[in-house]
N, C-alpha and C positions, 0 to 999 in steps of 0.2 A: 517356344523356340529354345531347343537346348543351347547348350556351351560348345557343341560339338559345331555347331552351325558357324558361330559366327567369332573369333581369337579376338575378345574385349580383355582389357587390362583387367586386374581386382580392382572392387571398388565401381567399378564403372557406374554411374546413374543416368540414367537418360529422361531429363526432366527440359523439354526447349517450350520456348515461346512460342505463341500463334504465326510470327512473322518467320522463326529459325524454321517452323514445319512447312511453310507454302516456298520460302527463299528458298533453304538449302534440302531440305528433301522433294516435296512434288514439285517442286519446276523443276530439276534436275529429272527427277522419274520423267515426267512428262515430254521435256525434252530430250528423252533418251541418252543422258549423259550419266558416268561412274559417279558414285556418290560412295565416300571414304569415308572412317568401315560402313559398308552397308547392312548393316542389321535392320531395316522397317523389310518386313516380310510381303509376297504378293498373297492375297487372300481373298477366295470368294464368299466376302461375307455373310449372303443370306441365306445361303444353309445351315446355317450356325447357330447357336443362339447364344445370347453373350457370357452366357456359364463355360461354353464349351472354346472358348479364346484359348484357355490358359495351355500353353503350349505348343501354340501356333502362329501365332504374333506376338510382337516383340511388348514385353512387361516391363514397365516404370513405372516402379514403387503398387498403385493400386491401378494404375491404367495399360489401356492395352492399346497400338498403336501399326496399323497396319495400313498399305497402298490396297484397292480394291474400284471395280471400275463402275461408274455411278450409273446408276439403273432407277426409274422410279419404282420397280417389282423393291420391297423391303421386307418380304417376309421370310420368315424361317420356317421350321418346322414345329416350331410349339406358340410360335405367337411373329409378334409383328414389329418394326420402325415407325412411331409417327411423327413426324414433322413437328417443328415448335414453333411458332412463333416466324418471323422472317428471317432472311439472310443475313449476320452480320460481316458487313466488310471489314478487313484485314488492312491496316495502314501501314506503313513503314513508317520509322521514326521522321524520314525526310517530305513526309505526308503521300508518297503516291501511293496508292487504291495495289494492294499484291494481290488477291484474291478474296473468298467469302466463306463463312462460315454457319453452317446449316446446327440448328441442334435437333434431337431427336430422340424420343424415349421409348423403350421397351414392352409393349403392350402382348401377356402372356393369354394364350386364346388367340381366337379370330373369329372371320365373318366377315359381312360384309361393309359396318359401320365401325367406328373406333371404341362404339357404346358395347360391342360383342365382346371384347378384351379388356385384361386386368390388368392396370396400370403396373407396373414394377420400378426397383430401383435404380435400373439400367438406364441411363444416358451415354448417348452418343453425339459424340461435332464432329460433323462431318469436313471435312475443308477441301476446296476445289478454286483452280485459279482463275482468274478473269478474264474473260473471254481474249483479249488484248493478248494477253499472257500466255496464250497456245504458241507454242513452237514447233507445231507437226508439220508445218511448209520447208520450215528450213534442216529440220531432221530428216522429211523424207525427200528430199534433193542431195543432202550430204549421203546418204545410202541409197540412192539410186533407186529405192522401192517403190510400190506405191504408196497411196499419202495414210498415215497413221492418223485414227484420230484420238492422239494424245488428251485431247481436252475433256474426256470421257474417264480419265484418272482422276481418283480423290484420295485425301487420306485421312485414316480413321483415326479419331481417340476414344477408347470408351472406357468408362467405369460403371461402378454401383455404389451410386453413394451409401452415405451409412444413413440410417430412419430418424438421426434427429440433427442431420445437418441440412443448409438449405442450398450449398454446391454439389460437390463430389467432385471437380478434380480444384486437385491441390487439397485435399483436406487431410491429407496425409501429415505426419510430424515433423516432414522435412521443410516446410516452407517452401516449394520448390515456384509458387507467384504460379503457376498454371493454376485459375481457376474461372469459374463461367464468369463470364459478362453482366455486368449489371440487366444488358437488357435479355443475358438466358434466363438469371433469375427471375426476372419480371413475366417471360413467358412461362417459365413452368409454374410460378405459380397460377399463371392464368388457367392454363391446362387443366389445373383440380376443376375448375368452373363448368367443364363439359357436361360431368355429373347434374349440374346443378339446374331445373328446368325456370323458366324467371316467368313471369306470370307476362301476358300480352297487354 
């Protein structure tokens, strides 16, 4: 996303919480309200593959951060999305439930099993709000249209981590406190385990 797009001050970093991204950006996208500067870009992710970000969604520090609308199709052109582990739910400090967050890793190849593709160091969280938390009833009554379905909006954050750390976001030198979940970590390392066959 060049500088021509979007009038950020110098300096500017864009480094937010799990709670700033579902509160003040996709609930906003979703319920079709301005969101001040709007720098997170629309993008159709699976044509893509996560090399080819840079330039099209919006870049903080090693991550890329983009709206895109949630599809179980997760492939691209050189390989695939696999699911990690479960959803984690997104709290607010005041404890209600805002949305969930998906993670998902980069699998270079394809086929028809996950065992066809080569893992990579592409991770993706995916984040999407809670069903509660659709506002397309009352957006599409304020516009007269028919009814949007907003709750089909997610938004993305992805990096690649580096080969001998055990996150990738937030590993960057700023400290920016974005980084996986105790329980993503617990999945990806589960993940290496698919390789692994266990005797009956």
């Amino acid at each position: 996303m060049g500088d021509d797009n979007v009038n950020l001050p110098p300096g500017f970093h864009f480094y937010p919480t799990d709670e700033e991204l579902v509160v003040h950006f996709l609930n906003r996208k979703a319920s079709l309200l301005p969101c001040h500067p709007d720098v997170i870009p629309d993008l159709d992710l699976y044509p893509y593959d996560p090399w080819e970000l840079d330039g099209k969604a919006l870049q903080g520090g090693n991550q890329w951060y983009f709206y895109s609308r949630r599809t179980p199709n997760r492939v691209s052109a050189n390989g695939y999305w696999k699911p990690v582990g479960m959803d984690e739910p997104i709290i607010s400090n005041a404890g209600k439930r805002l949305g969930l967050k998906k993670c998902l890793v980069f699998y270079v190849g394809g086929g028809e099993t996950p065992a066809d593709g080569i893992k990579t160091n592409w991770i993706m969280q995916e984040y999407r709000l809670s069903d509660s938390g659709s506002s397309s009833r009352t957006s599409s009554k304020r516009k007269g249209t028919s009814k949007l379905d907003s709750s089909k909006w997610v938004l993305c954050r992805v990096c690649e981590r580096n080969s001998g750390s055990q996150g990738g976001f937030g590993d960057d030198d700023d400290g920016d406190g974005t980084e996986l979940s105790c329980l993503d970590e617990v999945f990806l390392s589960l993940d290496d385990l698919d390789e692994i066959s266990l005797p009956n």
